[in-house]
N, C-alpha and C positions, 0 to 999 in steps of 0.2 A: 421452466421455459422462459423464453424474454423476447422482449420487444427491442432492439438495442438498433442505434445508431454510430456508424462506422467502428461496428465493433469485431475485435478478434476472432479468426475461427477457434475452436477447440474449448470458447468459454459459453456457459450455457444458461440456466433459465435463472429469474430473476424477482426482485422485493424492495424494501426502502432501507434509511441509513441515518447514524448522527453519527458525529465526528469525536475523535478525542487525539490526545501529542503528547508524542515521551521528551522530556525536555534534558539536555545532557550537559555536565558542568566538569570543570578540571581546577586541581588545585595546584600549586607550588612552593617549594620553602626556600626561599632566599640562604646561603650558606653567608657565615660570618665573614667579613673585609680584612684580608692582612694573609701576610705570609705564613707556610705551614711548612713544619720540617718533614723533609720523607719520610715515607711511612715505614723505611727499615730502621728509623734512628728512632723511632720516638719511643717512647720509655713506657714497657712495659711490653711493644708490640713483640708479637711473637711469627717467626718468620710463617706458620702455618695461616696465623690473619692476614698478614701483608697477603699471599697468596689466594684468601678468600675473596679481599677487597676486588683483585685485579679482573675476577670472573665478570663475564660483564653478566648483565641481565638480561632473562630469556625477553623476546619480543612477545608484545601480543600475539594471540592467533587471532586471524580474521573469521568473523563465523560464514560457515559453508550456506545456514540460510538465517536471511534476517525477515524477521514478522513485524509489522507495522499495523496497530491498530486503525482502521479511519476512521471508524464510530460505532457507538452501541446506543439502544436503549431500549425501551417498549415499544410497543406497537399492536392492537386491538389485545392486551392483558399480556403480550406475550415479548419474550426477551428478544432482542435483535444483537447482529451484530455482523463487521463487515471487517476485515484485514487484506493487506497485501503480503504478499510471504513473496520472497524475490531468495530463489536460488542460484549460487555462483555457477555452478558449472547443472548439464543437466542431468537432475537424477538416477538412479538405480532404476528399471523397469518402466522409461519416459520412452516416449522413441518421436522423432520429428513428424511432423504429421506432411504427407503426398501434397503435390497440389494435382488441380485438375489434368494439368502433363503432364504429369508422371514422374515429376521433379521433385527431390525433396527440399522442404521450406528452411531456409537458414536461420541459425541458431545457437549459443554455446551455453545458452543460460539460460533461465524459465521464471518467469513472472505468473501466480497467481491468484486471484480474486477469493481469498473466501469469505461465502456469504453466510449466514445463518438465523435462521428462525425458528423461534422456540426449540433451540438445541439442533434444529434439523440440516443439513447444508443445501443450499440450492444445489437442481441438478447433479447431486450425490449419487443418481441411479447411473451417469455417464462414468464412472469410474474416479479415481484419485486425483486424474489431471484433467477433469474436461472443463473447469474453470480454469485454466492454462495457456499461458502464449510461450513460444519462444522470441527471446529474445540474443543480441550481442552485448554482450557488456555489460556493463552497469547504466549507458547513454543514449542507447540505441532511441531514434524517434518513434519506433513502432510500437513502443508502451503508453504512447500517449496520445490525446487527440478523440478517444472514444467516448459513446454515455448509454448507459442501458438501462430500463427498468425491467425488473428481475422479482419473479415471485412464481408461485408452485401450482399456480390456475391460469388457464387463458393466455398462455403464452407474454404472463405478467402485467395483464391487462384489468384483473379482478383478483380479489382477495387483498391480504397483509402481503403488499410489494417496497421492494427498494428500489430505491435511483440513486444510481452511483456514475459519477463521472471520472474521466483519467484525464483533466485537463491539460494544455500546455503550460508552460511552466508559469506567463503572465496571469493568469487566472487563481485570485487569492481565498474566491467564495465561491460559493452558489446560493441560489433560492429557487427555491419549489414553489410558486403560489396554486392555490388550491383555488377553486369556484367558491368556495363557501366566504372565499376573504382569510384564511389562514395562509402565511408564510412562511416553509420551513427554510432555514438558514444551517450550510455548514460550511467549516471552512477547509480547505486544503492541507491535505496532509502528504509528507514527501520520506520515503522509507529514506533512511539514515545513507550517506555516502550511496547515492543512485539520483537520476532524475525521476524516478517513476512514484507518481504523487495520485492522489482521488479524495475528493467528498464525497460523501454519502447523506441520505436523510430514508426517513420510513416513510411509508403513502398508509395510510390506515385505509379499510376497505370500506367500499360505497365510494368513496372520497375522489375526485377528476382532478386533474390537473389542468388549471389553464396555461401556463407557460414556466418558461422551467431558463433562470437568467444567471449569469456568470459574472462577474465585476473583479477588476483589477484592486490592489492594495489601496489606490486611492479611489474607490469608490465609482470607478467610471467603468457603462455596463459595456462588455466584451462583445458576449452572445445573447438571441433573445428566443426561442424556441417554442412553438405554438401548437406543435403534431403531437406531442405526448398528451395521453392519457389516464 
């Protein structure tokens, strides 16, 4: 269950979160300076190589869904962990969810939230997609903007909870501070070729929140949020 602020329909209850980032790198090899003779004259080619050379090479495939870690770790002895899975087009057996008129909610593509505690997935009883948006695109603003906390008591009010936010794109962190004077700190994560990004951190249980803040790259605070608990 969860407590969640301007959050998605179809995504459901809720726990805490720490962050982690895949980092991606590309190489290249410079070819040698200077003239080359065609590759039917050169000596030894054979007219069946010339022929291979020419094939060009397949393209990469795009993958249909890309998963992005946004944090793992402990939380009261127990493993956490939070991802974004963002599918290009929408799934086998997904179907667009109604609004209150009778209209179906638009859509071509599905963004969504998984959470997990001690192995278990939040709101896992709502089926495969009920931590699920539809989304347009890879750009769409409706992936972003939201924050919930998310745990399997109390409508994510008590017990081992996550808070997880889907920032706008200026939003470089977060911090959770606690009453007790602990600070948890995560930073933003953005699935690869998508704007759709989140921090995450775990609330251990007993534990309150007094205010839950946001800060840009250079350190100046966005958001300041006082109603979470």
């Amino acid at each position: 269950m969860a407590l969640s602020f301007a959050r998605k329909a179809g995504m459901a209850t809720a726990a805490a979160v720490a962050i982690g980032a895949v980092s991606f790198g590309a190489s290249a090899v410079a070819a040698p300076a200077g003239p080359a003779a065609p590759a039917a004259h050169r000596v030894g080619a054979s007219p069946a190589a010339v022929a291979a050379k020419a094939v060009a090479a397949p393209r990469k495939q795009t993958p249909q869904v890309v998963t992005q870690l946004i944090g793992k770790g402990r939380v009261d002895g127990k493993p956490w962990s939070v991802a974004l899975e963002f599918h290009r087009s929408l799934p086998e057996g997904y179907e667009l969810p109604t609004t209150p008129n009778g209209t179906t909610a638009p859509g071509t593509a599905l963004l969504c939230q998984r959470m997990y505690i001690d192995g278990v997935r939040i709101d896992h009883q709502g089926g495969p997609w009920s931590d699920c948006q539809p989304v347009t695109g890879t750009h769409d603003p409706a992936g972003s903007g939201g924050m919930g906390l998310w745990g399997f008591q109390d409508k994510g009010t008590s017990g081992s909870r996550l808070m997880v936010s889907n920032p706008e794109a200026d939003i470089a962190y977060g911090i959770v501070n606690l009453t007790d004077g602990t600070r948890l700190k995560a930073p933003t994560v953005t699935v690869p070729g998508t704007d759709y990004r989140a921090w995450a951190v775990a609330i251990p249980n007993g534990k309150t929140i007094s205010a839950v803040d946001q800060y840009d790259k250079r350190h100046h605070r966005l958001t300041h949020d006082t109603y979470w608990r």
